[in-house]
N, C-alpha and C positions, 0 to 999 in steps of 0.2 A: 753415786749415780742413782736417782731415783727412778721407779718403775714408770714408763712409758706408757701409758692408759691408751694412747689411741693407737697402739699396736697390740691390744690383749683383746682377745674374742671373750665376748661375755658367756658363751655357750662353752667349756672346756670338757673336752672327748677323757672321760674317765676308763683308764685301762684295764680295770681291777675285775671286770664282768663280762669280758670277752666270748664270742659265739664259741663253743667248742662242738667237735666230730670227732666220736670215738675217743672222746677223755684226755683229745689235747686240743689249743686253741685251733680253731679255725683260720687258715691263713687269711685262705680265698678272700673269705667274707668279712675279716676284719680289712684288707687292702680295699673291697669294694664301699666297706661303710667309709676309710679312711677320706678314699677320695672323693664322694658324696660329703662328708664332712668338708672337706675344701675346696673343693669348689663353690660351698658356700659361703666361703671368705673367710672361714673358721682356721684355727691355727694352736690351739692350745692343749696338748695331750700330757695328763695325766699318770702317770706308770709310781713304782715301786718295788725294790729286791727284793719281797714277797711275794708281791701278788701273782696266780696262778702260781704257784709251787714254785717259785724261780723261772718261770716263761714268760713274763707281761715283757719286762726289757727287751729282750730278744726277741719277742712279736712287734715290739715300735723298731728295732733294726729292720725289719723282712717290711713291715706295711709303709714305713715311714723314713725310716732315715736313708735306705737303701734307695727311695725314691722320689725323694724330693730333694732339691735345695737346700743347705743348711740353714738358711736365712727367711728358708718359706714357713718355718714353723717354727712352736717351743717348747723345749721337752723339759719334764719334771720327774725329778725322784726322790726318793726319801732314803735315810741312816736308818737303820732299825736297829735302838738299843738292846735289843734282846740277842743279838746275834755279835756282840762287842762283848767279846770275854778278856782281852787285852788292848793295851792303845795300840800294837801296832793292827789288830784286826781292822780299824778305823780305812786308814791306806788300802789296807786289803780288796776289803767292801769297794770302794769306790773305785779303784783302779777295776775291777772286775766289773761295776756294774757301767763304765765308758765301754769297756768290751765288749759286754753283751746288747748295749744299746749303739756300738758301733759311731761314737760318738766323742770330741775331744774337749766337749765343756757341757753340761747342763744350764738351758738357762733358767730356771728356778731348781734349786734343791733343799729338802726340810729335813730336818731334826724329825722322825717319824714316831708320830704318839705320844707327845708331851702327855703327861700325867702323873697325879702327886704319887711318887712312892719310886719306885724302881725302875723307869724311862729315865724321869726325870733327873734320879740321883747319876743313873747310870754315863747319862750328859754331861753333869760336870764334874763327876770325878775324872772323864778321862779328858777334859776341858774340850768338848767338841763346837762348844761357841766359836772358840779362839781357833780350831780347827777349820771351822768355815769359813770364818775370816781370811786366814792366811791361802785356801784355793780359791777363794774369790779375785784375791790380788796376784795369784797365777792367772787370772784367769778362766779355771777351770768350772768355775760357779758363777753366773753373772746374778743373781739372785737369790739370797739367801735367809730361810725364814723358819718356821715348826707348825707341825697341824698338831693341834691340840686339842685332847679330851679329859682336862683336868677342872680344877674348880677355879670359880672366879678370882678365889684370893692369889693361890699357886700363878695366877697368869699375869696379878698383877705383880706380883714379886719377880716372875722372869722378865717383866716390859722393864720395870727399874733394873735392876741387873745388869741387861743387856739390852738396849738402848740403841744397839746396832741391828737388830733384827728389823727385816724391811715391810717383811709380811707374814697374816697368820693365816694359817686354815682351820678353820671350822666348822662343826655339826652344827646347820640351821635348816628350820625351816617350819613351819607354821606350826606346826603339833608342838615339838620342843620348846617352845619357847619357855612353858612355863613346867618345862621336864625339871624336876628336881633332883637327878643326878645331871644328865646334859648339859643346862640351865643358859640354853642358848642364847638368851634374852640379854641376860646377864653378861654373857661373854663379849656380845654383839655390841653392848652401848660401850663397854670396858675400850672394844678397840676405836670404834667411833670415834669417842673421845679425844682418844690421842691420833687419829689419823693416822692411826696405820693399815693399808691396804688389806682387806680380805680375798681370801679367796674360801669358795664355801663348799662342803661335803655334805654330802646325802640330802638334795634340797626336796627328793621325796620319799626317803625315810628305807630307804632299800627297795622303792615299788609299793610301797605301805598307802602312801598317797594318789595311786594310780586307780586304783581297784578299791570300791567301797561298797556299802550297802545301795540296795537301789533307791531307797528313800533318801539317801546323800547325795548320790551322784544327781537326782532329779533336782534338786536345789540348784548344783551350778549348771545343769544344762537349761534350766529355763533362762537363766542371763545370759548364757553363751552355748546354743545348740549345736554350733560347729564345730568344739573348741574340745578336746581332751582334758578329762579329768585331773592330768599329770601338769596339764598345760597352768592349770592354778598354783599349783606349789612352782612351779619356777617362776612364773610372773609374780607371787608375791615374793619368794627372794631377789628376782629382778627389780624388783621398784624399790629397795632399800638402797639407802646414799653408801658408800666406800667400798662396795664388792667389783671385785676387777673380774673376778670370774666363776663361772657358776658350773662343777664337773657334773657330770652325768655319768653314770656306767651304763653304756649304752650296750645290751647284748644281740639287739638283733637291726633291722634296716628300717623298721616301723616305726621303733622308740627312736632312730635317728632320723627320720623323715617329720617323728611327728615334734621335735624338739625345736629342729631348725626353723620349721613355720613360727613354734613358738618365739624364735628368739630372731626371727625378718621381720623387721616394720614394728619392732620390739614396742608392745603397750601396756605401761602399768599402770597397777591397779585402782580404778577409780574408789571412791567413798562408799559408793554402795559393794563394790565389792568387795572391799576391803570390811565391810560390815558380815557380807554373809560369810566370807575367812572363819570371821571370828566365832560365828552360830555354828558352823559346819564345825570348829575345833572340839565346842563344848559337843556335840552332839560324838565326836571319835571319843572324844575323852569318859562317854559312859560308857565306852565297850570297854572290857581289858583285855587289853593286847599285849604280848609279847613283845617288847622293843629291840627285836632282832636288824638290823643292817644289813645281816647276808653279807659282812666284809668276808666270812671265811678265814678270819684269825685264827679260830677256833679248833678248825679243822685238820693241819699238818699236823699236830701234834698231840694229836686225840690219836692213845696206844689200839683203840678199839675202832680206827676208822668210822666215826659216826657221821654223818654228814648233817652236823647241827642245826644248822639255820632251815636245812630243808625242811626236818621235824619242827621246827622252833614255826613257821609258815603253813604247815600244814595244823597245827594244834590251834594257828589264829586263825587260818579257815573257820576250820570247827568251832571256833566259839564265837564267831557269827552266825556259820549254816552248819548246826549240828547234827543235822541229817544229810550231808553233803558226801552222799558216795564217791565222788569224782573226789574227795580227797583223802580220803582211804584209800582207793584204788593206787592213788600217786604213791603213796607210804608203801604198799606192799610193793610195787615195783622199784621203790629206793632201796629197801634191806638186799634188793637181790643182789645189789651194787654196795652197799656201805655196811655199818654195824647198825644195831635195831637200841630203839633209846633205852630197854632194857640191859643192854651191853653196857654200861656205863659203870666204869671200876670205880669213878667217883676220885679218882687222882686230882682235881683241881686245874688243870692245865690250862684248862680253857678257861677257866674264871682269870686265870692271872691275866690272860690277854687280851680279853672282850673288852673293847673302846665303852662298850654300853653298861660294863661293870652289872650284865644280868647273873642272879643263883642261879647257874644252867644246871647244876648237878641236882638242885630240886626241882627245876625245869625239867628235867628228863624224866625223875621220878614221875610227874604227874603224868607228863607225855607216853610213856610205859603203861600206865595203867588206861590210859584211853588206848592206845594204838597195839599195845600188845598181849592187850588178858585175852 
């Protein structure tokens, strides 16, 4: 049974960056974005047995599954290889995360973080291909696919392989294209080609793509003075052929008010702007920037409590506005709450995990010497 296109919202509500109050999700306010999200006809949420510390699932039961129709929407989750230390853990996971999403089938579930080495090996030695397979034909999976952060070759060797895979998820979006670990370009024509449906992550880079220097952001507001900075990275992943859906981690009501506009009366990208994309690319591509995501992989299992990507955000500030008090300010008020980048025992934990495959342990090192001599 193939994926039904004109039932998938091209706008998918990513769960992974939800509102929080006092250092747990916010309910209220995810219920209130929920249903502003559908009422706009929208219906595709996002989630994973990760994200927020093990809270995302159980925030789509309280916003979503508790109140709606099981038919009015579609929920997704992922396997996370790193949490399978035996095949029966497999069963485990998934029976627990129907629980916690309150739920008796998912309708898309992934293979969570393909990537060459230790994800990937960890898939099929406990054979989870052949695993999804068989609760697809319970019924308990009606779609089943992997998001992937691995290299072109590795993703063609898992399309031959398995053949039965319906859809990928992938890192895109203007900047990446021509990222040479990412190498979204490469991934994108790879699926093209064989028509198999996409669905896409991070199409503005963690927020990377929202907020730029003023001489960039003046470039696209002369072609579109109305129009959000943010509004160009999903229009140019919106105008690519084969993407079913396009997630957002939506954390507050602005970024989902101002997403929807972008994705009502949905228009892509003409010739000339798809020319200044490309001038605006080269022009980020002189800055260096840390290619943080903000997924927060990083962070549970950091012994020092650091809160990575915040530092990792705050150090890109600064090497745009390096006399940017307001992000200093923000650093001294993180350490009151997390470990300081100096804390860094330098264990590796976070490298093993980071999708973006950043040196964070020399990433902190420099980060230390700006933020904490």
């Amino acid at each position: 049974m193939g994926i039904d296109l004109t039932k998938m919202s091209k706008l998918g509500f990513g769960l992974m960056r939800l509102p929080e109050k006092d250092g747990s999700i916010d309910i209220e306010r995810v219920k209130t974005m929920v249903d502003r999200y559908m009422s706009a006809g929208m219906n595709y949420f996002d989630t994973a047995y990760v994200y927020h510390g093990g809270k995302s699932e159980g925030a789509a039961k309280e916003a979503i599954v508790k109140r709606y129709p099981r038919e009015k929407f579609m929920l997704a989750t992922k396997l996370p290889a790193w949490e399978i230390k035996k095949e029966s853990d497999i069963e485990r996971i998934f029976n627990e995360q129907c629980q916690r999403a309150g739920v008796d089938y998912f309708d898309f579930y992934l293979l969570h973080s393909i990537e060459d080495g230790s994800n990937y090996d960890t898939y099929e030695k406990y054979d989870c291909f052949s695993w999804g397979l068989k609760k697809k034909a319970e019924g308990k999976i009606k779609h089943f696919g992997f998001s992937y952060h691995g290299t072109p070759e590795l993703l063609e060797t898992i399309l031959d392989k398995h053949p039965e895979m319906e859809f990928v998820q992938i890192q895109l979006n203007y900047l990446d294209r021509t990222n040479p670990v990412v190498q979204s370009q490469k991934l994108y024509d790879i699926l093209h080609k064989r028509n198999i449906p996409m669905i896409i992550m991070e199409p503005v880079r963690g927020g990377m793509l929202a907020n730029m220097l003023p001489e960039i952001e003046a470039k696209f507001k002369a072609l579109r003075p109305n129009n959000s900075i943010a509004s160009w990275a999903l229009r140019y992943v919106g105008s690519l052929e084969g993407i079913i859906t396009i997630l957002s981690g939506m954390s507050d009501e602005a970024q989902m008010e101002d997403n929807i506009k972008t994705f009502t009366d949905f228009e892509p990208l003409t010739a000339e702007e798809m020319k200044l994309i490309d001038e605006v690319t080269d022009d980020i591509l002189r800055i260096p920037q840390i290619g943080c995501t903000a997924c927060k992989y990083c962070i549970d299992g950091c012994p020092m409590k650091i809160s990575i990507p915040d530092i990792f955000r705050t150090i890109n500030t600064l090497r745009r506005y390096p006399d940017d008090w307001r992000a200093k300010n923000f650093y001294s008020g993180l350490i009151t709450r997390s470990g300081k980048a100096s804390d860094c025992v330098s264990c590796g934990q976070c490298e093993g995990v980071c999708p973006q495959h950043l040196p964070i342990i020399d990433l902190l090192k420099e980060a230390a010497g700006i933020l904490d001599s």
